[in-house]
C-alpha positions in Angstrom: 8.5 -2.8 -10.2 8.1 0.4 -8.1 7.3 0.4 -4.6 3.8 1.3 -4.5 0.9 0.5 -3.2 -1.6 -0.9 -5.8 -5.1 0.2 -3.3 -3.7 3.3 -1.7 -1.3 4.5 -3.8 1.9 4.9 -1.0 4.9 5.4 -2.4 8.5 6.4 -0.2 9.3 9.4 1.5 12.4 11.2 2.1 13.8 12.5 4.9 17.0 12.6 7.4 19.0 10.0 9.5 20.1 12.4 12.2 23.6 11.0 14.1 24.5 11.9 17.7 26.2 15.0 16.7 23.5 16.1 14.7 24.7 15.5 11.3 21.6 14.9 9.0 22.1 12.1 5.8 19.5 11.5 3.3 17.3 8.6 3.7 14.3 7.1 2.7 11.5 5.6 4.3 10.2 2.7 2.1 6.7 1.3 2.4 6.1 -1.8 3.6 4.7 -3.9 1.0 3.1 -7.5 1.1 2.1 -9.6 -2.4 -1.3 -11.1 -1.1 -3.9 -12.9 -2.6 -7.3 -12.0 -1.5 -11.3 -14.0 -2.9 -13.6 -11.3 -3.9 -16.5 -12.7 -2.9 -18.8 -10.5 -5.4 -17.2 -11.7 -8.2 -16.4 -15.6 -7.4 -12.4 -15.1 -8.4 -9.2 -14.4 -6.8 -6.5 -11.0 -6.9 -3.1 -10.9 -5.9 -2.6 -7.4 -5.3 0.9 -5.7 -3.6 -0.3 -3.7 -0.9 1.2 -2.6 1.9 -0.2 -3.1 5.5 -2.6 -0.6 6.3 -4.2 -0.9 3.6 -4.2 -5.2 4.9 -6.1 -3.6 7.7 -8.4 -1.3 6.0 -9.4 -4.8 3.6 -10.4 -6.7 6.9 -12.2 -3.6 8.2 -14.4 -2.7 4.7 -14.2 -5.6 2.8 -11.6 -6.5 0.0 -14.9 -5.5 -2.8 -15.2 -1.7 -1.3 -11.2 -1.1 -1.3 -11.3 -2.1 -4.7 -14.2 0.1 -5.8 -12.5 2.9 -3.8 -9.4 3.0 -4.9 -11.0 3.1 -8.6 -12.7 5.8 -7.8 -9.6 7.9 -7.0 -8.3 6.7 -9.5 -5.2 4.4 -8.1 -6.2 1.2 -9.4 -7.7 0.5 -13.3 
């Protein structure tokens, strides 16, 4: 399974570990995923969803019901 985000659609970016001397290496920056189960209160059942933490925060800010309908809309999430 591919490390992305199931509401925001995050994925990993490249870029550069940069030594002392200034030599530059490839690297990535991964996101930083969590399996969670959340209770969607609209519709009386639960979803385990792999999201990473920002979008943990943007759930307790809007509501687990609007990320979901959001990220439909933008098509991330089926």
């Amino acid at each position: 399974m591919s490390r992305i985000c199931q509401l925001t659609g995050k994925t990993a970016m490249g870029g550069n570990n940069v030594s002392h001397s200034n030599t530059k290496t490839p690297r990535q920056f991964k996101v930083n995923l969590k399996r969670k189960k959340f209770f969607v209160p609209e519709t009386g059942e639960w979803v385990t969803l792999r999201v990473s933490t920002s979008a943990i925060k943007n759930i307790n800010k809007k509501g687990i019901f609007a990320c979901l309908k959001e990220a439909k809309e933008n098509g991330i999430m089926a």
